[in-house]
N, C-alpha and C positions, 0 to 999 in steps of 0.2 A: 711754130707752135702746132701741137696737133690735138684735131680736131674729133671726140669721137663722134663716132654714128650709131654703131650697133654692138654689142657686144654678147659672144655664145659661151657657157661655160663648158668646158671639157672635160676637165675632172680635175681632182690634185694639184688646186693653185692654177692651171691650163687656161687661158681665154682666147678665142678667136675675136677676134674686135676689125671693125671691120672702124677707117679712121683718116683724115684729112693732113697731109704731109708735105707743106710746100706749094695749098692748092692743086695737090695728085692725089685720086684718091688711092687707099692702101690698104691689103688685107693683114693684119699684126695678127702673127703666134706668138703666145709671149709666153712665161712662166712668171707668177707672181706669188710674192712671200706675204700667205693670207695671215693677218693678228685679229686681234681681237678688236681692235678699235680701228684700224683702218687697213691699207691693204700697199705692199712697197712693190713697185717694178723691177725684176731683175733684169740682167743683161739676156738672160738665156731664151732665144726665140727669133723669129725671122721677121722681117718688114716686106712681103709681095705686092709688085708693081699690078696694075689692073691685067694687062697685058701678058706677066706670069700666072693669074690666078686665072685667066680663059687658058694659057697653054696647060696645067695641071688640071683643071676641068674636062678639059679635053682628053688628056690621057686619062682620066680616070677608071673607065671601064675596061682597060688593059692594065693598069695595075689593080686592079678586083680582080681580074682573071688570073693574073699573075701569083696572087694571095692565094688563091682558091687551090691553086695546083699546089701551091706548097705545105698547106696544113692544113685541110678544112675548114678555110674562112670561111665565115657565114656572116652576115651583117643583121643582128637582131633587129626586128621592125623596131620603129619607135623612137630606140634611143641611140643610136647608131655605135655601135660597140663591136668589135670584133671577138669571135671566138674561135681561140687554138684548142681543138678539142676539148677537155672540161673547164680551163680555164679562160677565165675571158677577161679582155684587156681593154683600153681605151685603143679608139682609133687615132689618135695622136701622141 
């Protein structure tokens, strides 16, 4: 059974949920089908080990730099968003 803990919204149904799996804990991408009365989990999203979310932590600032070179990312203060020249996307 899993346990949540925290949950961040991303955008477009997107949640980061940070959540208890087996007594491991786990960082869930998910995609969810938001209604009006309540909200259904898709299949569509990843389940990371603590262990993968410190190696992707890690590289993080090499893939910002990596972004940077190829379009002019910017990472707006605030709300963490990326921007391809005038259009701007979510980060996930």
């Amino acid at each position: 059974m899993s346990n949540e803990r925290l949950s961040v919204a991303l955008e477009n149904g997107r949640f980061a949920k940070v959540t208890m799996w087996q007594n491991e804990p786990r960082l869930d991408l998910r995609q969810w089908e938001i209604g009006q009365t309540n909200n259904k989990l898709t299949k569509k999203g990843i389940s990371l080990k603590l262990h993968q979310v410190k190696t992707l932590n890690n590289g993080m600032e090499s893939i910002q730099e990596s972004l940077k070179k190829k379009r002019g990312f910017e990472v707006a203060s605030g709300d963490e968003r990326l921007r391809f020249g005038s259009k701007r996307q979510p980060l996930c």
